[in-house]
N, C-alpha and C positions, 0 to 999 in steps of 0.2 A: 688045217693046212691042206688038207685030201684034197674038201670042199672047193678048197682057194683054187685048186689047180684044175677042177673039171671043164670041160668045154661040152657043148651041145643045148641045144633048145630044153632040153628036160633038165637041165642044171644049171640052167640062169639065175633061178633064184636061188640056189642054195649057192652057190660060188660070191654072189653079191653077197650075201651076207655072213659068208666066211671071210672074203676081203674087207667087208666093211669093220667085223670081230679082229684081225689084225690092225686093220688104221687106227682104231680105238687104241689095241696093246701097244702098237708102235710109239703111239707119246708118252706112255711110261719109260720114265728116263732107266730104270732098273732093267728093263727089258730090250731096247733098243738092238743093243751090240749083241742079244740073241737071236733075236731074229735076221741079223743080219748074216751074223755066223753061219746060220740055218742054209748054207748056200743050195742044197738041194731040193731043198723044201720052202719055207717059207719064201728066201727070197726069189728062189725061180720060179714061183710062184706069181710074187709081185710085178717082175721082169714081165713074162708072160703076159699077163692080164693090164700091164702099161701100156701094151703094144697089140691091144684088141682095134681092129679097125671095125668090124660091122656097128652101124648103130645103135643095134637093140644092145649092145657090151659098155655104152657108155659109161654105164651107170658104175660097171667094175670098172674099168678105167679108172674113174675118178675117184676111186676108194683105193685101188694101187699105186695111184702116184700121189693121193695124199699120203699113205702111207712111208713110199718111198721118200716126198718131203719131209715127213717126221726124222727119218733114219738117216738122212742127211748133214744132219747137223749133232751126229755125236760119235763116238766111238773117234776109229782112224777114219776120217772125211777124206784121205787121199784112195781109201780105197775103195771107193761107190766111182770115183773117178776113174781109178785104173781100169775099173771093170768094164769091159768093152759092152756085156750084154745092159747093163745100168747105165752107162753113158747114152747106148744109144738108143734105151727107151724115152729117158729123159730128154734127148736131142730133138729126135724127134714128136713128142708130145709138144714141146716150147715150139714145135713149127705150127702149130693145128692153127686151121683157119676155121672162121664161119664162128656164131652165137653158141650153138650149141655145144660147141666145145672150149669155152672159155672156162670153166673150171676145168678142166684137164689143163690146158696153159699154162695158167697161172699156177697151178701148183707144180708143174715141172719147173715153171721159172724160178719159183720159191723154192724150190730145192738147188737148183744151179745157182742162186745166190747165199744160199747155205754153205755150198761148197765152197763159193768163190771168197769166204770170208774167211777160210782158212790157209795160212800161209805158204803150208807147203802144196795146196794146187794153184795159187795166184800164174805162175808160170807156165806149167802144164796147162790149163785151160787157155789162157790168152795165145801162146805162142806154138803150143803142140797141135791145134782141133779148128783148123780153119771154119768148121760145119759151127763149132761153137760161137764162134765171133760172130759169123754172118746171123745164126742163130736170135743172139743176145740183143746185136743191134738192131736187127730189123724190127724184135718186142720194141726195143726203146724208141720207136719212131710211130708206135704205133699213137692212130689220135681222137678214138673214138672213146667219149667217156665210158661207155661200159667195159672196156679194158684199162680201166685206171689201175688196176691190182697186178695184170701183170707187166704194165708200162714199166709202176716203179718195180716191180722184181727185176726188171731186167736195168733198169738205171741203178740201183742197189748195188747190182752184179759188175757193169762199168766202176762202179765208185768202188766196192771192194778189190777188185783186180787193179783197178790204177794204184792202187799203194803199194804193187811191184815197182820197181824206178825202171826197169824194165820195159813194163807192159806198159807204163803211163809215158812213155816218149814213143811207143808204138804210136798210142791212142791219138798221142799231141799231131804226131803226122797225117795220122786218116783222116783228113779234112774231107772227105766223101761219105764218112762214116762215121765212127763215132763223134768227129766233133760237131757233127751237123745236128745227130739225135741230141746232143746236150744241148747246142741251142738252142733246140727247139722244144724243149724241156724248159728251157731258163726262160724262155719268155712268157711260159703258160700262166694265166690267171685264176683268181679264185684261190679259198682256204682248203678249196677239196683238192688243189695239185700242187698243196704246200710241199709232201714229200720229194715230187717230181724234180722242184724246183733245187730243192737243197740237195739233192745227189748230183744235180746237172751242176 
């Protein structure tokens, strides 16, 4: 965890491959809700190293926020949400543009649709985080097949939140917005955006 949190040129690789020794741990289901706990350490840790911008950092990037994917989808899921420093790692990584950062994306959006599949954030996300909405839909519009992975996480993420009655008469209204990204999702061809299709 030391490792995970160091920053400078002489500890790039030892922090990579302490973040990458947590992404590992983090899928063991037995271990999750410890590191999460870990709020000092491990996961400020992971917060931190989400939220690396130099390029030579990517590489932790992408082992912190698959990580943080992993830890997503277990324990209390509303509370990676409440967390403002987690929230806005992940908010911001599901914004990254450009090739090079398409695994960081997609695994923030895979963790935003982890969250959004649990009942008690359906609301809180859709109607509390305007950053989130814009966030979600703009992935779901995206139409470049090399973002196929985080298209659907973000179409996923629409499909799990509309099963608020709530969120889904929002959604029915944003004809500028979500329901533009769903048809334009319903029309896509081919067995490679079968998912696309069946969330739209």
């Amino acid at each position: 965890v030391a490792a995970a949190g160091r920053g400078g040129l002489a500890d790039r690789k030892a922090r990579i491959c302490a973040l990458g020794a947590l992404q590992n741990l983090s899928s063991d289901a037995q271990l999750k809700s410890k590191i999460w706990e870990d709020a000092q350490g491990a996961r400020a840790a992971l917060v931190a190293a989400a939220r690396l911008e130099d390029p030579a950092d990517r590489m932790a990037r992408v082992c912190a926020l698959g990580a943080l994917q992993n830890l997503s989808n277990a324990g209390d899921a509303q509370a990676m949400w409440t967390d403002e420093p987690s929230r806005g790692a992940l908010l911001e990584a599901a914004r990254l543009q450009g090739a090079a950062d398409r695994r960081s994306r997609a695994c923030a959006l895979g963790a935003l649709r982890n969250l959004a599949a649990k009942s008690e954030n359906r609301e809180l996300m859709w109607k509390g985080t305007e950053d989130a909405r814009a966030v979600v839909v703009e992935a779901a519009r995206l139409s470049d097949p090399a973002d196929r992975e985080a298209r659907e996480c973000a179409l996923a993420t629409i499909w799990n939140l509309a099963a608020e009655p709530a969120n889904a008469k929002l959604m029915d209204e944003d004809a500028a917005g979500v329901r533009l990204a769903l048809s334009a999702a319903s029309r896509t061809q081919g067995p490679e955006n079968r998912k696309a299709r069946g969330y739209a």
